[in-house]
C-alpha positions as CSV (number, residue, x, y, z in Angstrom):
1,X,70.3,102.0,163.4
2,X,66.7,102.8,162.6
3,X,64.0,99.9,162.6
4,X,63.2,98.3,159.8
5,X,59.7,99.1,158.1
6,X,56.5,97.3,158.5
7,X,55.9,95.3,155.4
8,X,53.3,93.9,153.7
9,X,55.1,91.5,151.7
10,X,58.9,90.6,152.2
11,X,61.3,89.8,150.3
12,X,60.8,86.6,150.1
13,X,56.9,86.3,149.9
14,X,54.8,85.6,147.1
15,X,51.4,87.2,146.6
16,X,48.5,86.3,145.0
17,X,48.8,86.6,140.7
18,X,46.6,89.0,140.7
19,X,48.4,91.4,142.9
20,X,51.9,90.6,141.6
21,X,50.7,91.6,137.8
22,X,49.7,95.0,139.3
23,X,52.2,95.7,141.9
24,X,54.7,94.5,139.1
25,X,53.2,97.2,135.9
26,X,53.7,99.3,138.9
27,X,57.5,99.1,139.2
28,X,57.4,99.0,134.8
29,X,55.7,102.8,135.2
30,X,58.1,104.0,138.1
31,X,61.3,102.6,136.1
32,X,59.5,104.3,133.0
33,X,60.4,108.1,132.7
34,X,64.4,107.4,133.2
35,X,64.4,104.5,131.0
36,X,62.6,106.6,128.1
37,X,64.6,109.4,129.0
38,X,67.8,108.0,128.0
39,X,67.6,107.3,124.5
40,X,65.6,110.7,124.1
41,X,68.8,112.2,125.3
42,X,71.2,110.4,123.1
43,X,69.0,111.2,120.1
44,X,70.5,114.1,119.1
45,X,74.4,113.2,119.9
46,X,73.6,109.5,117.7
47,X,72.3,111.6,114.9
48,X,68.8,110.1,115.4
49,X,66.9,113.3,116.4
50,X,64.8,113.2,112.9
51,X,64.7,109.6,112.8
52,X,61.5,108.5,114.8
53,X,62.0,104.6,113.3
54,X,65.5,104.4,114.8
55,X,64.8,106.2,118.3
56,X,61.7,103.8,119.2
57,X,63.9,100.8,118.0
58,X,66.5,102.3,120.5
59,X,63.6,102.8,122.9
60,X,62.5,99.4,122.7
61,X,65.5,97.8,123.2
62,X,67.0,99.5,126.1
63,X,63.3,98.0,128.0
64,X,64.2,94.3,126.8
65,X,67.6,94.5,128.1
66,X,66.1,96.0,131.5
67,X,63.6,93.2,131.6
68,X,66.8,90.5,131.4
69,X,69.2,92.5,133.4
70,X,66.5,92.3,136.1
71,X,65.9,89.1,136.1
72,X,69.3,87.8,136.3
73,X,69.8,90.9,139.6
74,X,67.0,89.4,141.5
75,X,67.8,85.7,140.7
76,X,71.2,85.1,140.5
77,X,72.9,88.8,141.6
78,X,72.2,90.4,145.0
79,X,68.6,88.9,144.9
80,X,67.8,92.2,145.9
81,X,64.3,93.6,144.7
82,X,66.2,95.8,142.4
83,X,64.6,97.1,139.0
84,X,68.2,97.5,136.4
85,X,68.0,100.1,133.7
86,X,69.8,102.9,132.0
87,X,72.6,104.9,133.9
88,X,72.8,108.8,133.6
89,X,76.1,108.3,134.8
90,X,77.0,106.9,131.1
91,X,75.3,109.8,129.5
92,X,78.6,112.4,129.6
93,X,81.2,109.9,128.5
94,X,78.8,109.0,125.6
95,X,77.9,112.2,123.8
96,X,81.7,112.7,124.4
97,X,82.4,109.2,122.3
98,X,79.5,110.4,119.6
99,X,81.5,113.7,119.3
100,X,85.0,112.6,118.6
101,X,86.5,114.4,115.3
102,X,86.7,110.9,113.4
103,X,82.8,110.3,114.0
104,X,81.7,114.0,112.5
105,X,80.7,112.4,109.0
106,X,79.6,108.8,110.6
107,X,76.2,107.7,110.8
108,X,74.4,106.8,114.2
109,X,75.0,103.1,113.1
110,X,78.9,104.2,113.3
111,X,78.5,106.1,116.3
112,X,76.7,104.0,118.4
113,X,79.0,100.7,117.6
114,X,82.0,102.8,119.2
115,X,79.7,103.5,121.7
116,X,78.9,99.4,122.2
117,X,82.6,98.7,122.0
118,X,83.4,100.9,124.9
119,X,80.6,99.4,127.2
120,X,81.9,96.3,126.5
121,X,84.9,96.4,127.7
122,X,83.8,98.6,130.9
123,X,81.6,95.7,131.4
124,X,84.5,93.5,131.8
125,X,86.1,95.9,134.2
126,X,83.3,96.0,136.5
127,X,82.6,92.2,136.5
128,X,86.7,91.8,136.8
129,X,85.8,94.3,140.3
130,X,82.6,92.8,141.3
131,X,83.6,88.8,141.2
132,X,87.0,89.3,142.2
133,X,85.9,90.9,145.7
134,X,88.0,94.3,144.2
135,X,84.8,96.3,144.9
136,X,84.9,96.3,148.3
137,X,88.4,97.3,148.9
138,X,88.4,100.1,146.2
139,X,85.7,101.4,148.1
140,X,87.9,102.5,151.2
141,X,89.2,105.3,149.2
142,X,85.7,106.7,148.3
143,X,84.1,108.9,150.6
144,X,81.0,110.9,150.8
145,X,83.2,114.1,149.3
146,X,84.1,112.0,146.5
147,X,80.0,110.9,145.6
148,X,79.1,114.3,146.2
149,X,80.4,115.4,142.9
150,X,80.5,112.5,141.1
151,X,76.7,112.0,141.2
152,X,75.6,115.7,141.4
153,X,77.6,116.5,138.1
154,X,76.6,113.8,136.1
155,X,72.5,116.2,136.9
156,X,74.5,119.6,136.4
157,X,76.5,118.3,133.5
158,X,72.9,117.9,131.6
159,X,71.6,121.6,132.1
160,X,71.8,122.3,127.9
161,X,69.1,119.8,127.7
162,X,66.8,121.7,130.3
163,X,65.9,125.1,129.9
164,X,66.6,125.5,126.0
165,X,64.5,122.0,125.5
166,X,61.7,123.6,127.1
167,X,61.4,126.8,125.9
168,X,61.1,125.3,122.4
169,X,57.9,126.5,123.7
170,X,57.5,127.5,127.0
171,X,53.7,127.1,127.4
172,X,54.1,123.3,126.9
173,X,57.2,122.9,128.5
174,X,56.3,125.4,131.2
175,X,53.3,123.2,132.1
176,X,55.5,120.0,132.1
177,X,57.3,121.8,134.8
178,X,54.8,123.2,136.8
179,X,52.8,119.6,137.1
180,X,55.7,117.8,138.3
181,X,55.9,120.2,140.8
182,X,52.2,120.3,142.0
183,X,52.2,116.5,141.8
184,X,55.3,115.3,143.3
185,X,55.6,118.2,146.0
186,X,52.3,120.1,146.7
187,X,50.0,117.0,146.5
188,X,52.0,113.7,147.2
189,X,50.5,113.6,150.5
190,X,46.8,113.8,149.2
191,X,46.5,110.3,147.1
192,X,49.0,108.2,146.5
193,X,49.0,108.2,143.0
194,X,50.9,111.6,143.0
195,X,53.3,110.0,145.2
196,X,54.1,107.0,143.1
197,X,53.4,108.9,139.4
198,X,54.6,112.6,139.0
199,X,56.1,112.4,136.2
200,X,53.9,110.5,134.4
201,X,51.0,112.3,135.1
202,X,52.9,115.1,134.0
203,X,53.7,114.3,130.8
204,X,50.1,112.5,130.2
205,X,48.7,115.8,131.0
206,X,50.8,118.1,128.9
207,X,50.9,115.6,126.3
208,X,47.2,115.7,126.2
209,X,47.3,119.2,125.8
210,X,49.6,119.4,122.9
211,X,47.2,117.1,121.3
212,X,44.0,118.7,121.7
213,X,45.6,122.1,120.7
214,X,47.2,120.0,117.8
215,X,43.8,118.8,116.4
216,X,42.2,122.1,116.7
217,X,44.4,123.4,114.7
218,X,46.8,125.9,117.2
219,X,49.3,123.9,116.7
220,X,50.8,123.3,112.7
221,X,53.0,121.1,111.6
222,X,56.5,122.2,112.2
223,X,55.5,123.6,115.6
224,X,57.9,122.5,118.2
225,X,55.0,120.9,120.3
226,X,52.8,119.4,117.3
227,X,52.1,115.7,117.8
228,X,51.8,113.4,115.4
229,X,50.6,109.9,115.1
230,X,52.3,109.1,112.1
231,X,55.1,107.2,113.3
232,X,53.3,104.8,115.4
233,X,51.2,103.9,112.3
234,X,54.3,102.7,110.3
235,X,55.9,101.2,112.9
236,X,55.7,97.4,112.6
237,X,53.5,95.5,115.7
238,X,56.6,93.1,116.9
239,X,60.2,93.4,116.5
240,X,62.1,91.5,118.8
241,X,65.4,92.9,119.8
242,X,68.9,90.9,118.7
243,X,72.6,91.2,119.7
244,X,74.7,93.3,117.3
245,X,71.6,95.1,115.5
246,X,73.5,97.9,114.5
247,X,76.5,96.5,113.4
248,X,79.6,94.9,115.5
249,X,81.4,96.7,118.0
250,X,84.2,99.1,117.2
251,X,87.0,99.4,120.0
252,X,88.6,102.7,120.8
253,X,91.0,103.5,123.4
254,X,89.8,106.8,124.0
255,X,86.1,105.8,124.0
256,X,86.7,103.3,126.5
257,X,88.7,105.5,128.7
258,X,85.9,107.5,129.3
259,X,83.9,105.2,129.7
260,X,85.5,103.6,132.6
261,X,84.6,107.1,134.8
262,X,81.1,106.4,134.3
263,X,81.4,103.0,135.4
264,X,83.2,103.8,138.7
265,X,79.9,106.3,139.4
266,X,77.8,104.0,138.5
267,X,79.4,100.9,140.7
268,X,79.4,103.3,143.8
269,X,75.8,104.8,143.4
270,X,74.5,100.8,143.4
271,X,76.3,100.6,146.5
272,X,74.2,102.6,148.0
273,X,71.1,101.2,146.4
274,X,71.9,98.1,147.9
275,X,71.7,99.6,151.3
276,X,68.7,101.4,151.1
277,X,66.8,98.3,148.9
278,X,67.8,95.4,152.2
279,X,66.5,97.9,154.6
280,X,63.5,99.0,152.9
281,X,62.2,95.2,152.0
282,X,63.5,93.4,155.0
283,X,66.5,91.9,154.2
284,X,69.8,91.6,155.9
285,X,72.4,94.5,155.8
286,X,74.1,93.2,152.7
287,X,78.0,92.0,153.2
288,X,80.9,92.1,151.1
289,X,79.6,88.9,149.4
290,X,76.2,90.3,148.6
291,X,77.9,93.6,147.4
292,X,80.4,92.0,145.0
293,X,78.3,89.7,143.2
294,X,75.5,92.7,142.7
295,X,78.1,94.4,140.8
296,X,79.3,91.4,139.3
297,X,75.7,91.0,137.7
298,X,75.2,94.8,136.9
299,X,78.6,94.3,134.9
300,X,77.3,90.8,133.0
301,X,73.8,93.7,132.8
302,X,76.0,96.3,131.0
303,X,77.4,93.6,128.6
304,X,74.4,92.6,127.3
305,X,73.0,95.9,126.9
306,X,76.5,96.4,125.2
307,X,75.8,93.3,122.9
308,X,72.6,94.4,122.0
309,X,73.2,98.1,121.5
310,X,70.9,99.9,124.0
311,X,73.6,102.9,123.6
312,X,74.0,102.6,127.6
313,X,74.4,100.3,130.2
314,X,72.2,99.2,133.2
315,X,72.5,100.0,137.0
316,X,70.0,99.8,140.0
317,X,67.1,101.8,139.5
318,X,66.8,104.5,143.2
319,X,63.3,105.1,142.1
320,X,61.4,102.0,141.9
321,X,63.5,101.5,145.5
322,X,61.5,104.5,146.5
323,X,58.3,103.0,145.4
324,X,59.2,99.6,147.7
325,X,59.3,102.2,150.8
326,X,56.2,104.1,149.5
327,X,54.2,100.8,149.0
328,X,55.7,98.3,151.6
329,X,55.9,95.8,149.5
330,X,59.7,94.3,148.8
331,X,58.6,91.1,147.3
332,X,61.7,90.1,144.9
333,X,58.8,88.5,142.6
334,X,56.9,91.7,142.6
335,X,59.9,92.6,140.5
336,X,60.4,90.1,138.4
337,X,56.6,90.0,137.2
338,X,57.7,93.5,136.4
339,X,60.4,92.5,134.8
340,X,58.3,89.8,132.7
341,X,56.4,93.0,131.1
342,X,59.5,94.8,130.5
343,X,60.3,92.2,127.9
344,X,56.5,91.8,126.5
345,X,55.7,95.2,126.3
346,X,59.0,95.9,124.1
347,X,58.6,93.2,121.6
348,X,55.8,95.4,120.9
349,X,56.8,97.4,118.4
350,X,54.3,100.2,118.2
351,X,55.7,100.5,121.9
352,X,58.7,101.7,121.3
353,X,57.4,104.1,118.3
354,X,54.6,105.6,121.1
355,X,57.3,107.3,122.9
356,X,58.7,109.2,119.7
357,X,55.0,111.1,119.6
358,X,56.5,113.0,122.7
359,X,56.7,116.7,121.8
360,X,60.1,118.3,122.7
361,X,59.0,120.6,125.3
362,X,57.5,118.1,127.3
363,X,60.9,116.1,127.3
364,X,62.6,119.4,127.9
365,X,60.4,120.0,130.9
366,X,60.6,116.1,132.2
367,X,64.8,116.5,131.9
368,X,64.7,120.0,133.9
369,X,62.9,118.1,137.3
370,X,64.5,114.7,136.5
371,X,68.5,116.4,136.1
372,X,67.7,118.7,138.9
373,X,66.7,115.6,141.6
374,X,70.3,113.8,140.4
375,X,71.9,116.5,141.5
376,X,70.9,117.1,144.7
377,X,71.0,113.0,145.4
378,X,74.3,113.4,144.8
379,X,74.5,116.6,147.3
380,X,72.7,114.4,150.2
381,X,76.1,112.6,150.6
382,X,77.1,116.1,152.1
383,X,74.8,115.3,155.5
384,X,77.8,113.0,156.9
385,X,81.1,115.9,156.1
386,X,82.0,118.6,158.0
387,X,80.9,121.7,155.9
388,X,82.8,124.2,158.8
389,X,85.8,122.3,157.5
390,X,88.2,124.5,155.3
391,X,89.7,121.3,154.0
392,X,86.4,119.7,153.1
393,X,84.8,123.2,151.4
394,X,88.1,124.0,149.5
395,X,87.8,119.8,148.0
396,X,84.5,120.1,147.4
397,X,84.6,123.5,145.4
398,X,87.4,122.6,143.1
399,X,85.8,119.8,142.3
400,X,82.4,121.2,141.2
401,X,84.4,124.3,139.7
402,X,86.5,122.0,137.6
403,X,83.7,119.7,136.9
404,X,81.9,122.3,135.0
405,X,84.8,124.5,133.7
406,X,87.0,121.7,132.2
407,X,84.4,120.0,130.0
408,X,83.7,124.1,128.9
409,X,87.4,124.2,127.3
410,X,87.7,121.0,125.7
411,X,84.1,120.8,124.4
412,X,84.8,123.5,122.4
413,X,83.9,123.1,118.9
414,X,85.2,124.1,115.1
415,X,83.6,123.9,112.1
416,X,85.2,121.2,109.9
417,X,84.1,120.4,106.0
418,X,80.7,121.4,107.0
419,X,80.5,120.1,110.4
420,X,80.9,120.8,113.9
421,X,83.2,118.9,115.7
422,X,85.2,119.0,119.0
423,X,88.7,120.7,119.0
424,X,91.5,118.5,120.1
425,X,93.6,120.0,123.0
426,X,95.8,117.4,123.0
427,X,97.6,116.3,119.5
428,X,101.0,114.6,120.5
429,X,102.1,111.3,120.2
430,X,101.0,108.7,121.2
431,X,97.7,109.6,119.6
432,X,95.8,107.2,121.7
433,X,96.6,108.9,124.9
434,X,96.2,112.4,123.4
435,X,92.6,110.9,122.3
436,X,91.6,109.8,126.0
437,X,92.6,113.2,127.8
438,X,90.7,114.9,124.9
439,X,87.8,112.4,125.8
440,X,88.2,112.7,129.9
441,X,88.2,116.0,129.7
442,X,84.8,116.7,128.1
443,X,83.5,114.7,131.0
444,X,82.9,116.9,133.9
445,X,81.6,113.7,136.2
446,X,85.1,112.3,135.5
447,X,87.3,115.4,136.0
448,X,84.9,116.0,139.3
449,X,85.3,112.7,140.9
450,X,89.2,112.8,139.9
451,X,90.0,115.9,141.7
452,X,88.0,114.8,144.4
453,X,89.0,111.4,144.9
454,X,92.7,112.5,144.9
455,X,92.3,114.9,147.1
456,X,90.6,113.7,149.5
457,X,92.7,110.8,150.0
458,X,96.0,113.3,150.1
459,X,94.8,116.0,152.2
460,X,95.4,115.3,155.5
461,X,91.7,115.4,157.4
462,X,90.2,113.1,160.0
463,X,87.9,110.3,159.5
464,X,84.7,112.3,160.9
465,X,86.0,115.2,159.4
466,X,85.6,113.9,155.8
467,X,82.4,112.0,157.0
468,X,84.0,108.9,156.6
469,X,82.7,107.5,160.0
470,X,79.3,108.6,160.4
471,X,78.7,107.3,156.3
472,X,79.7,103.7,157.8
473,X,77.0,104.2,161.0
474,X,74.6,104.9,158.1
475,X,74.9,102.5,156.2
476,X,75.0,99.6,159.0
């Protein structure tokens, strides 16, 4: 077991005001490209793409319900130092809800109600599997070659949003890409600020470009990269966020089905966060108890964000875990000071509306380093299989294979009274069940982790040959 790191504040210490604001805006800028990245994502699916008002509402709210979510994590959940926000792993399963034939004509009111109402009822799932102690005992059937395709498709399953994001215009976007890579590869060991800030700096930078080119006049309206102030003007200087804001939550059987896959991702990537958070800020290998009410919390988390319509749920952020090893400081009021600013800064309602000014490339060019790093996360769980193993390669190829190629035949699309929608595979009765294999099978992350789960608990195969025993060494 490797020693644990030399800190300058534990867990449990306090340090002075001064030093918590900062350390705490810290964890609020490390937790901030994901967070805004989210609802950018979802933009176009909702139907909110060319509604600037809506998205920084969206915006806004999903940094409220971080802001509680953490609070009630490091205070009443694991009591881990652990930052909650969005999950990518919800992302797949949504635009899949927002697709469904009977939403083609809906607004993104509609869409994202169905949305709520399947979060909801996942987050009674994984609180049923977090209080209940169930967490720990479904856990025995998931293996590293199961998380290796579950996590690394839910980065894969995104590559639309890459590539043809950013070559909206490719000088923008282009530079996006090459800063994150300068900063957070070529020179994260010459200050620390390109350690702790890539992306940020990043978009700053190429954001500030776009801007100067826009007010000299290279860049017209219309352009793909012109940036415009306008909507931060009109947006109102405080709106607090409030439980059904769109509208209440409509229940569907398919929607929640597939839903459900990004919860069990979700459940078993904190896992691992809570792991890597103990041992990173001094606390004690986390137990059964520790693990179970964690996701117990993240699950009362997702419900709120369900109540309040953030369009996802929350999970345990890896990043701002990263920035506790990079800073040596695992103070679990660190984190909620950051938390504290969460909440103020998204009352603020020319916040939220900031974030809309974002040129497209730039996004584009954020998603194709972010998506890219999700993917090979989930890839690291490969270090404790056997890769000479026949068994292991033939699992792990099917699943990716299928992962990407299933989602390609049901997410194909016909044009209906004017609109695209998704063609239903499946029509027979019972309707409902036709509707959730229609659903599951537009999520790759779902069909991925499926055919690897069940096959990897089938197949005969040894416990160190599916990486079963050195995973545990790792983790103790």
């Amino acid at each position: 077991m490797s020693e644990k790191p030399s800190l300058i504040y534990g867990i449990d210490d306090v340090p002075p005001i001064g030093q918590a604001l900062g350390l705490g805006f810290q964890h609020y800028l490390t937790m901030f490209g994901s967070t805004v990245a989210i609802p950018l994502i979802l933009s176009g699916p909702l139907g909110i793409s060319g509604n600037p008002q809506a998205l920084g509402w969206l915006i806004s709210t999903m940094f409220f319900v971080s802001g509680i979510t953490t609070l009630l994590q490091t205070q009443w959940g694991s009591r881990l130092p652990l930052v909650q926000g969005g999950t990518f792993s919800f992302l797949a399963p949504t635009i899949a809800i927002c697709g469904m034939a009977a939403l083609k004509d809906s607004g993104w009111e509609v869409r994202i109600t169905h949305v709520q109402g399947a979060i909801l009822v996942g987050a009674v799932f994984e609180i049923f599997v977090g209080y209940t102690g169930l967490v720990g005992k479904l856990l025995r059937f998931v293996g590293p070659i199961t998380i290796a395709p579950t996590i690394a498709l839910i980065g894969l399953s995104l590559f639309k949003f890459g590539a043809p994001v950013a070559g909206t215009h490719w000088g923008i976007g282009g530079l996006t890409i090459g800063l994150i890579i300068l900063f957070s590869q070529y020179l994260r060991r010459t200050h620390r600020v390109f350690e702790l800030f890539p992306v940020m700096l990043a978009i700053l930078i190429a954001w500030g470009t776009a801007w100067i080119l826009t007010a000299t006049g290279v860049f017209e309206e219309g352009h793909p990269a012109f940036v415009t102030m306008a909507n931060i003007e009109s947006a109102p200087w405080f709106r607090i966020p409030y439980p059904f804001q769109w509208g209440m939550p409509v229940f569907g059987a398919a929607a929640i089905i597939g839903m459900l896959s990004g919860y069990v991702a979700s459940m078993v990537e904190s896992v691992g966060d809570y792991y890597a958070c103990a041992r990173l800020s001094g606390a004690p290998v986390p137990r059964a108890r520790i693990i179970n009410r964690g996701i117990g919390m993240e699950g009362i988390g997702c419900f709120i964000a369900g109540l309040f319509g953030t369009g996802n749920g929350t999970t345990s952020y890896s990043e701002n875990i990263g920035a506790i090893g990079l800073t040596r400081v695992g103070s679990r009021r660190v984190v909620q000071v950051g938390a504290c600013l969460m909440i103020g800064f998204a009352v603020f309602g020319k916040f939220g509306a900031l974030f809309t000014a974002i040129p497209q490339p730039i996004v584009g060019g954020m998603y194709c380093a972010m998506f890219g790093m999700i993917a090979s996360v989930g890839l690291s769980n490969l270090q404790f299989v056997n890769l000479n193993s026949a068994r292991n390669l033939f699992i792990l190829g099917f699943a990716f294979f299928m992962g990407l190629s299933v989602p390609e035949y049901f997410g194909k699309q016909e044009l209906v009274d004017g609109s695209m929608v998704f063609v239903n595979h499946f029509t027979f009765s019972p309707q409902a069940l036709a509707g959730v294999l229609n659903t599951l099978g537009q999520n790759g992350m779902a069909v991925g982790a499926l055919a690897a789960l069940v096959l990897d608990n089938t197949v005969p195969g040894t416990p160190q040959e599916r990486g079963l025993t050195n995973w545990v060494q790792a983790e103790e």
